[in-house]
N, C-alpha and C positions, 0 to 999 in steps of 0.2 A: 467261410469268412464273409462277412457283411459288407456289402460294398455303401459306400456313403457316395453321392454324387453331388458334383459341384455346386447344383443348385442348392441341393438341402443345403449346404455347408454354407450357401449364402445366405438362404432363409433362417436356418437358424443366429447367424451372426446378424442378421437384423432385426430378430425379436427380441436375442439380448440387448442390442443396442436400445433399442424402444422400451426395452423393461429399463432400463438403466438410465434411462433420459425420463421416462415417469418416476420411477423411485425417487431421482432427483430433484425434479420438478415438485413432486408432493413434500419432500424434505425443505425443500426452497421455500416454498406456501404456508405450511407448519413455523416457519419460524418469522414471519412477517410482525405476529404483534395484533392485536386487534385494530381494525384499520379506525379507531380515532383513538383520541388520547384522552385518558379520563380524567375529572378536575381533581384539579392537587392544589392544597392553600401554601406549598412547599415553594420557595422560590420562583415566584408566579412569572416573572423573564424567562426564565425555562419554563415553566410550562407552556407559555405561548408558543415560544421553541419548538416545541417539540408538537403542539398541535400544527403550526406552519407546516413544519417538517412532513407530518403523515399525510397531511392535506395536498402538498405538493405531488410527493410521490405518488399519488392516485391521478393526479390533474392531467398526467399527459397523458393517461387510456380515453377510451371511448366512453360513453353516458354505459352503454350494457357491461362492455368490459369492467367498467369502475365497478358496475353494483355487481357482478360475477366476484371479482376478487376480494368486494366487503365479505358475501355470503360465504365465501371458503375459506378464507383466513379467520375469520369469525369463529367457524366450524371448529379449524383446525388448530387455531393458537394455544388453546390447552393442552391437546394431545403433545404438541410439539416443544410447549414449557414444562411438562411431564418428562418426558425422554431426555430433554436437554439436563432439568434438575438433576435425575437421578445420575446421567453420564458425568453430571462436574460432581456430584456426593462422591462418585467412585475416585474421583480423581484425588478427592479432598480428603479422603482416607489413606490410600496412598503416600500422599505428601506427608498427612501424620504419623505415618509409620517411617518415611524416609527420613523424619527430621528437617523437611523443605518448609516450606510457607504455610504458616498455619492458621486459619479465618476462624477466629474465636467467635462461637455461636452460631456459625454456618452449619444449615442443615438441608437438605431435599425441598422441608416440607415450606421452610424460610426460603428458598427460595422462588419453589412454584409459588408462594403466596404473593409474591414481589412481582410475578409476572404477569399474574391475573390482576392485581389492586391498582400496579403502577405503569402497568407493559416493561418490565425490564427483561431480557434475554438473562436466564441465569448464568451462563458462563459471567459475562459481564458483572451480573450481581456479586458473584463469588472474586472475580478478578480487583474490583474495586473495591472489596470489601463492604457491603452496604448494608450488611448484617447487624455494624457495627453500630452505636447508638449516637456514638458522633457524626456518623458520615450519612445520614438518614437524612438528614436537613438536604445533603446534595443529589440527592434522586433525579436529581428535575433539570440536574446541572451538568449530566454527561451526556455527549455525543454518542447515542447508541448504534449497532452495527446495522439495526432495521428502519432507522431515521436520518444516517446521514446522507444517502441517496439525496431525499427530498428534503434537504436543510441548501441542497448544492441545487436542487432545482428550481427552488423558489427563490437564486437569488441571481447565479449567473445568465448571462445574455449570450446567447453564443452569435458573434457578428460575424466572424469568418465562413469564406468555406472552406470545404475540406482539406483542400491540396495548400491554402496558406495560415491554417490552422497551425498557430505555435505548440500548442496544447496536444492536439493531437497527432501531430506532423513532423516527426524529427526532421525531414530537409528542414519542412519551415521550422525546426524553432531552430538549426542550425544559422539561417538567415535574419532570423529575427535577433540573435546571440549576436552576429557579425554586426548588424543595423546599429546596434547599441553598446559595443567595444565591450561584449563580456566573452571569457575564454569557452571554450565549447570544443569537445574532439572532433577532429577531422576528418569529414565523408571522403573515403579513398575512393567507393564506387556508389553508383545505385542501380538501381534496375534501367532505371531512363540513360545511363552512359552509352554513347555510342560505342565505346569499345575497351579494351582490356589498358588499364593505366598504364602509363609507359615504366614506370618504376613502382612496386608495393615496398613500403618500407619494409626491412629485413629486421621488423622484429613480431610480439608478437599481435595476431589478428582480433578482431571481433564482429561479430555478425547479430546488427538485432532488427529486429521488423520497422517497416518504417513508422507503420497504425500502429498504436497502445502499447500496450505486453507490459511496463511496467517493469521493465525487467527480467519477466520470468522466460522469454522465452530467447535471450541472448547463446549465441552459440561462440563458443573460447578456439581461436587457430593458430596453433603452435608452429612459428618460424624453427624449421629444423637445420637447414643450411643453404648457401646460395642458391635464391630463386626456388627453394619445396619450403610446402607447407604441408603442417597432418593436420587433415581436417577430418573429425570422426578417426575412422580408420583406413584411411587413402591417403597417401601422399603425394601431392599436386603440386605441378607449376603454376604460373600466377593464370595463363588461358585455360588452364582445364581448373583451377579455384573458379576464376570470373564464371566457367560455365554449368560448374554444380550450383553458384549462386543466383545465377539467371535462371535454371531450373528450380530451384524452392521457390524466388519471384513469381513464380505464375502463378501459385497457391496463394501466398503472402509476400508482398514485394518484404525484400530489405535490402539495409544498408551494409557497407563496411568502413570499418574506422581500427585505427591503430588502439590496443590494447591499453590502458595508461597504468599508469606504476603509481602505488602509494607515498605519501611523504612517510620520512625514514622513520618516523615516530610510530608508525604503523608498519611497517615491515614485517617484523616477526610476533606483528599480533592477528593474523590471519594465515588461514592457508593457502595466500596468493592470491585470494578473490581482493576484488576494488572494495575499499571500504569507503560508504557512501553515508551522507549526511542527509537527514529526511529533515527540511525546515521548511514550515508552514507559515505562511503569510497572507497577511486580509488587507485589502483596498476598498478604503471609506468613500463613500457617495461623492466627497470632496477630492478626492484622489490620493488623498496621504495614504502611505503604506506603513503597517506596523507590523512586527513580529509576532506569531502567536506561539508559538513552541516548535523543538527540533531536538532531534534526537539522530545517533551516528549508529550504524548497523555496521555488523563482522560478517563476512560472509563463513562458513561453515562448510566442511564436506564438502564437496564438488560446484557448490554455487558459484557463482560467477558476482554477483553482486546479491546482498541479503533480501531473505525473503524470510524464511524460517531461522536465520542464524541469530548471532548475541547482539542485544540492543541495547544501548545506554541515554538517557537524560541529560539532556545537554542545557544546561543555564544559558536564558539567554542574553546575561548582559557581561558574561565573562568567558562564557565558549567552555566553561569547566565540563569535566564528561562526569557523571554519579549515575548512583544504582542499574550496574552494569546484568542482564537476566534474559532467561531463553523464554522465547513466547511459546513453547514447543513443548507438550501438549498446551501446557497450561504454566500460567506465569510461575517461574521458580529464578530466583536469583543468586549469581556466579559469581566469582572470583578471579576464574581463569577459562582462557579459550581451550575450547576442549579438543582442538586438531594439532595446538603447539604449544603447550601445557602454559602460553605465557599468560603471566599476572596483568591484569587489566589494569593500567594506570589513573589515579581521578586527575589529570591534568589536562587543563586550558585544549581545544583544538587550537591549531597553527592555524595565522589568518584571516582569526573570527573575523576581526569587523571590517578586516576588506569584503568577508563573506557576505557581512548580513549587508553590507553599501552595495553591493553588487544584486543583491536580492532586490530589494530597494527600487533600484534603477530600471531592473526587469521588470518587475512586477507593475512599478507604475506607465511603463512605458505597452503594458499587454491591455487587450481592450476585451472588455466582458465578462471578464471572471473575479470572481470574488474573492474567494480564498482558492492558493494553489499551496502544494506542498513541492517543494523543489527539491528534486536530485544532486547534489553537490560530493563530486570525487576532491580528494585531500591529494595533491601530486606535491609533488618535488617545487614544481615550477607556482604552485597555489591551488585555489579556488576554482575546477573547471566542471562547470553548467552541463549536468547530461542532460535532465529534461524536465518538464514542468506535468504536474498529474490533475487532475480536475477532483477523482474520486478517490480521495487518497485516507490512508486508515487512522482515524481515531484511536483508537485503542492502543497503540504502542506508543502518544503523547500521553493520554490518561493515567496509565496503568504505573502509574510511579507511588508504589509501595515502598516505607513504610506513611508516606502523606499523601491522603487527595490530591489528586491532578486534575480536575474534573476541566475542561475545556470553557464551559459556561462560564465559569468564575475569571475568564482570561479575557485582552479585548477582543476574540472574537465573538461577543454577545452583544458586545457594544455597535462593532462595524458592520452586523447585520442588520440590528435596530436601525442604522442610520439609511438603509434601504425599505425597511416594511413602514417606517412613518410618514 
């Protein structure tokens, strides 16, 4: 028998890793876009857009780095609107065999052409339907996945630092929340506590980093009975909880806050995950704030708060929820949640426009960001503020089939004009 030794077993797991961090990296580079934007006589507000946008996102590398990443993405952008085409053709076959969403006149060779003429990402092309004869005039008018980086760079200021960053900083924006009397869950601990709380509420927990994550990397702690909790697969008291979480802190600090509970209207339209509201808003040069679009996400499977789960359109002058659909692989749209077979309701959220006044109030009171898309949980008690995103996703405001959603066409073209003039 062949003995393997610890080293090999190391060495080999670190060439995988390095093969998988290039494969990555080149897949990353491949879909970048050709680093300028070609002219289009299409809705010339967007196309400046979208020239700003690519221009930015090169402006923070170096003079060599900049022209390195012209020359590879240059190289690469084909290969990688090839690969991409043909991967949404398959999907788009598919869908017409299953009877899901069907892109009349969507082809491969329609879409690599769209990606070479126009820089479009074909998933997108195919998502928005651009195929179509009507919707060709808005090319120029969506927020694409390889543009909006640098739509966000060319406009916000970042004044804080780190540690009192609202944006990136759950304490701080938990303080920044308090400053400004809006609801926001309750940090039970952090890593900076000197010691174990004297009481963890007796229901249930949650664990999410203090930096970024976005959600995804939130961890769920089941209150099982007085003073245990099951976290993973240990069940703790509240000093040995505090010291497996002081232990993950070293890696990643985070925090802990009490679990929150849906309004009853959402109850049995999830499998227990928080259903959270994505609303995006822009602050004019002048400081007015306006709404740009929001949309309420299901969480799904095991999530804890959506990422992959059901997403619906939210109006934003009535709170209505429409065209409820899984982003998952690729846009197809639902009727019913697929963990609690419930029928998705088109009615009004609860709240609305304490929500978007509360948005409002935040946002004008935040210094240096332009547009943020805000995290907003539906509880019992209302409206409460999980966090605010810098780079937040396009696509799941756009992608509202069966009519254009394109972003461009909304005021946020206007309240970034009112910066680049």
């Amino acid at each position: 028998m062949t003995v393997v030794s610890q080293e090999s077993k190391t060495l080999t797991l670190r060439a995988q890793a390095l093969n998988m961090n290039f494969e990555e990296t080149f897949y990353k580079l491949s879909t970048l876009g050709w680093p300028w934007h070609p002219n289009s006589s299409e809705f010339l507000k967007g196309n400046d857009m979208r020239k700003r946008s690519r221009a930015a996102r090169l402006s923070r590398f170096s003079a060599p780095q900049r022209y390195a990443l012209q020359i590879i993405s240059t190289i690469l952008w084909p290969f990688g609107a090839l690969h991409e085409s043909l991967w949404v053709s398959r999907l788009h076959d598919t869908n017409v065999r299953e009877g899901k969403l069907v892109v009349s006149g969507y082809s491969w060779a329609s879409a690599f052409k769209a990606a070479i003429k126009y820089n479009i990402p074909p998933r997108e092309y195919y998502i928005y339907q651009l195929c179509a004869a009507d919707r060709a005039q808005d090319r120029n008018a969506y927020i694409y996945h390889h543009e909006r980086l640098g739509l966000m760079l060319s406009l916000n200021r970042y004044v804080y630092t780190k540690d009192d960053d609202p944006i990136q900083d759950k304490l701080a924006f938990s303080k920044f929340c308090d400053r400004n009397s809006v609801p926001h869950p309750i940090t039970l601990w952090h890593c900076a506590s000197a010691s174990t709380p004297d009481l963890l509420s007796e229901t249930d927990l949650w664990v999410k980093p203090q930096y970024g994550s976005q959600g995804r990397e939130n961890i769920p702690i089941k209150f099982v009975h007085h003073k245990q909790y099951l976290f993973g697969e240990k069940t703790l008291n509240p000093d040995e909880l505090i010291r497996e979480l002081s232990d993950l802190s070293r890696v990643n600090p985070v925090i802990l806050q009490p679990l929150l509970k849906n309004h009853k209207m959402f109850s049995n339209l999830t499998n227990g995950g928080i259903v959270v509201v994505r609303l995006v808003s822009g602050k004019e040069k002048n400081g007015d704030v306006t709404p740009i679009a929001a949309t309420i996400q299901f969480p799904t499977g095991a999530e804890m708060t959506a990422h992959s789960g059901i997403i619906a359109t939210v109006n934003l002058q009535s709170g209505q929820m429409t065209n409820f659909r899984s982003p998952q692989p690729i846009y197809s749209p639902v009727t019913q949640h697929p963990d609690t077979g419930q029928i998705f309701p088109d009615m009004p959220i609860p709240d609305w426009n304490l929500l978007l006044e509360l948005t409002t109030k935040l946002h004008k009171a935040l210094k240096g960001y332009v547009f943020i898309g805000w995290d907003i949980a539906i509880t019992p008690d209302g409206p409460v503020f999980l966090e605010g995103n810098s780079s937040w996703n396009a696509q799941q405001h756009q992608e509202s089939a069966p009519k254009p959603a394109p972003l461009g066409r909304t005021a946020l073209l206007g309240i970034a004009q009112s910066y680049w003039i």
